[in-house]
Residue, then its C-alpha position, 0 to 999 in steps of 0.5 A: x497688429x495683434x490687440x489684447x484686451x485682459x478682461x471681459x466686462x462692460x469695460x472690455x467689451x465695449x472696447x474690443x467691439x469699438x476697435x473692431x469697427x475701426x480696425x476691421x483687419x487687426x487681431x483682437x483678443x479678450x482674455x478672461x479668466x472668470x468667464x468666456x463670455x461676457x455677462x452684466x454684472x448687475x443682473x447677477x443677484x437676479x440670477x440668485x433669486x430665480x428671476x433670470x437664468x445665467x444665459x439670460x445674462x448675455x447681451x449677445x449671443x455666443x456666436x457674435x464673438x466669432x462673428x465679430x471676429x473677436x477671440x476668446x481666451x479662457x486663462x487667468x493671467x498671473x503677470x504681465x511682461x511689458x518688455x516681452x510684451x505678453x500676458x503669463x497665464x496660470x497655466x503657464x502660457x502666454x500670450x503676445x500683443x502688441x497694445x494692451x488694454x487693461x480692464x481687469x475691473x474691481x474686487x471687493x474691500x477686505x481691510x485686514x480684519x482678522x478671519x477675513x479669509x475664512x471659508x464662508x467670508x466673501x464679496x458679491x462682484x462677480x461670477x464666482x462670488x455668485x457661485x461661493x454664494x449659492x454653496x454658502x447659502x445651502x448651510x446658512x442661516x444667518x449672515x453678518x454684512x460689513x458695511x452699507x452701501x448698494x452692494x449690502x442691500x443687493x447682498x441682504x435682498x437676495x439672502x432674504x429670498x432664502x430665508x437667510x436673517x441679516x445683521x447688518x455692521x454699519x459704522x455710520x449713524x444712518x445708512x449710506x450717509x456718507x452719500x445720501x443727505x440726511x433725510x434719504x438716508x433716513x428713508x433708506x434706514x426705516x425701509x431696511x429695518x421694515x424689511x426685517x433686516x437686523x441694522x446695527x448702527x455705528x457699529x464697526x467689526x473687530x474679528x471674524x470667528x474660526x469655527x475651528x476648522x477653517x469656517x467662520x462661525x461668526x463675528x465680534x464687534x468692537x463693542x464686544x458683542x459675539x453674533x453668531x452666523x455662517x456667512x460673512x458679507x463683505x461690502x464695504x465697497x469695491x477697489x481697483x484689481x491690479x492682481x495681474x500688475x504685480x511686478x509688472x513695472x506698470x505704474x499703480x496707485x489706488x488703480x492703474x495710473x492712466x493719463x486723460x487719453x487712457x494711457x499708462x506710462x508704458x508704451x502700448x499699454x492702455x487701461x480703463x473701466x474700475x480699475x483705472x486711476x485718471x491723474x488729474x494734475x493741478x486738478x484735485x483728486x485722481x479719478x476713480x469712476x466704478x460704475x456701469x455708465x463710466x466703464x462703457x464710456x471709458x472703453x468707447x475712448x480706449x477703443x480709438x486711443x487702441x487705434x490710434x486716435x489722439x482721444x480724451x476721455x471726458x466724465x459726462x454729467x455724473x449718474x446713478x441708479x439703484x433699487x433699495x428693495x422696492x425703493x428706487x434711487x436715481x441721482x444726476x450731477x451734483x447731490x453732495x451728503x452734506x449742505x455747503x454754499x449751494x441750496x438744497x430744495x427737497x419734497x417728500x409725500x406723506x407717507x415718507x415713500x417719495x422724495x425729490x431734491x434738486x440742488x442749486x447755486x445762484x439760481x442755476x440746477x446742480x444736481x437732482x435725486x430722487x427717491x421712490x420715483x423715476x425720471x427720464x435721464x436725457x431730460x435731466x442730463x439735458x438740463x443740467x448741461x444747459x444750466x437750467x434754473x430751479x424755476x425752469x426745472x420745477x416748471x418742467x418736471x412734467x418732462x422727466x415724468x418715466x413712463x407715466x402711462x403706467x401709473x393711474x396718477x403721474x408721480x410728478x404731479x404730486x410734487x408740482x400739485 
């Protein structure tokens, strides 16, 4: 049985050494084009501001793979012929499966906005965005980024390390308050603009400027107003890359269309991480799941539906975690932007530097985010599945206190004081 898996991220990987384990006798392959070996993405911007070398990316060594007995093909795959059933690589090659995992992640949003392919516009994904973003950096210095969000922040924090100014175009009247509640929004927005960074608010872009040799030289608003710059950032979020899907046959929505057991509408083709589309029918709205945590999760699953299992996947409670500068953020269930039926309970300190809100219906705890402070994620996803009520998590903050023999004084007392 030969098994491909056409992609090399968190998704990828996960599945590959998943099927090893079950299927110690098959054939395995991962193909990648941006890489031979797998990297976490997130460690990127830290590699940009000198804080981690690229080999220091790699969870496993570069003998693990052939250990594991996992091969590694370098080769960008134009299309994908499932009827022949083999991969067509660029530079005219191809390769033969017999089930296939698609795990080509995401790319970032471009919205038709004129001068979008200019050189110096770009994303901030992956391994070649990092590369375009260090030869764009050595030229600049000012940068417009396009829209909010984490990727905006991680993008200005590393820009500013080198001496890079950054204006900021976010259509929204605060920052990120299209996910954030009013009140973190607002904390996130005073931080960026104590942070020296050039903030325009409701403020959306009309065109990027050509400075008449392919370059951008800037921007213009919809208002109107030029800003002048070198590099274009573009995050407004990330979609499903379905670059190698194109008249493939395989059925595509926003992503790969998959069935609950990670499955296509085509025999033997299987997808999963950022760039699938779960069909949830009766159900509400596909599902899309574009972080870290899922996309391990989904490649645990397609791991045994690649072997032969009957699977599905199931979300668990829903997680994330960032860093806004030196602002932390973590988030678990349900934290909805906007106020509904449920009851939101929210503290911050004095010096607007720490928040906790727990969310809550009918006495029982939906959701809890915090700012500024770190909490234990087991205990928080253990309370929410056993449907714990606010009294009971208030009376048990201590529990979820992170490490607290690292601080003087433990955060959490703060807010039980």
């Amino acid at each position: 049985m030969q098994v491909v898996v056409l992609g090399n991220g968190i998704t990828g990987v996960t599945a590959a050494i998943g099927l090893r384990a079950l299927r110690p006798d098959w054939r395995i392959t991962i193909v990648s084009g941006e890489s031979t070996y797998h990297y976490s993405r997130p460690a990127l911007m830290y590699v940009f501001m000198g804080h981690m070398r690229y080999q220091e990316t790699k969870p496993y060594p570069d003998r693990f793979w052939s250990e594991q007995g996992l091969e590694l093909v370098r080769a960008w795959v134009d299309r994908i012929d499932p009827e022949a059933k083999v991969l067509e690589c660029r530079d005219g090659s191809k390769i033969p499966y017999d089930r296939l995992l698609i795990a080509t992640g995401a790319k970032s949003n471009k919205f038709g906005w004129p001068g979008q392919d200019l050189m110096g516009v770009q994303g901030l994904y992956n391994l070649m965005d990092l590369r375009l973003l260090a030869a764009n950096a050595e030229r600049a210095r000012r940068a417009v980024l396009v829209g909010g969000g984490l990727i905006g922040v991680e993008l200005a924090e590393m820009l500013k390390t080198r001496g890079i100014d950054v204006t900021f175009l976010v259509r929204e009247s605060s920052y990120w308050n299209n996910i954030l509640p009013p009140e973190e929004s607002a904390m996130v927005t005073e931080l960026l603009r104590e942070e020296g960074l050039d903030l325009r608010l409701e403020t959306e872009l009309d065109e990027i400027l050509d400075d008449g040799s392919g370059r951008c030289r800037g921007v213009r608003t919809k208002g109107g107003e030029e800003i002048p710059c070198e590099i274009v950032g573009l995050t407004a979020g990330v979609s499903p890359n379905l670059s190698a899907l194109r008249g493939s046959g395989i059925p595509c929505g926003r992503g790969v269309l998959v069935d609950w057991g990670l499955k296509t509408q085509v025999e033997d083709v299987w997808a999963a991480g950022d760039c699938a589309e779960i069909q949830t029918e009766g159900e509400g709205r596909n599902l899309i799941q574009q972080v870290w945590y899922t996309g391990k999760a989904q490649g645990e699953v397609a791991a045994r539906a690649l072997a032969g299992e009957e699977v599905r996947y199931t979300p668990r409670t829903w997680f994330n975690s960032a860093k806004f500068f030196d602002l932390e953020y973590q988030v678990y269930g349900f934290v909805p932007p906007k106020k509904g039926e449920e009851n939101h309970h929210f503290w911050i300190d004095a010096d607007g530097k720490k928040s906790l809100r727990i969310v809550e219906k009918e006495g029982q705890v939906l959701g809890i985010q915090v700012m500024g402070m770190r909490l234990r994620h087991l205990v928080c996803e253990r309370w929410l599945k056993e449907e714990r009520s606010l009294e009971y998590v208030l009376s048990h903050l201590y529990e979820a206190d992170f490490d607290p023999e690292f601080f003087s004084r433990s955060l959490i007392g703060e807010v039980t004081a």
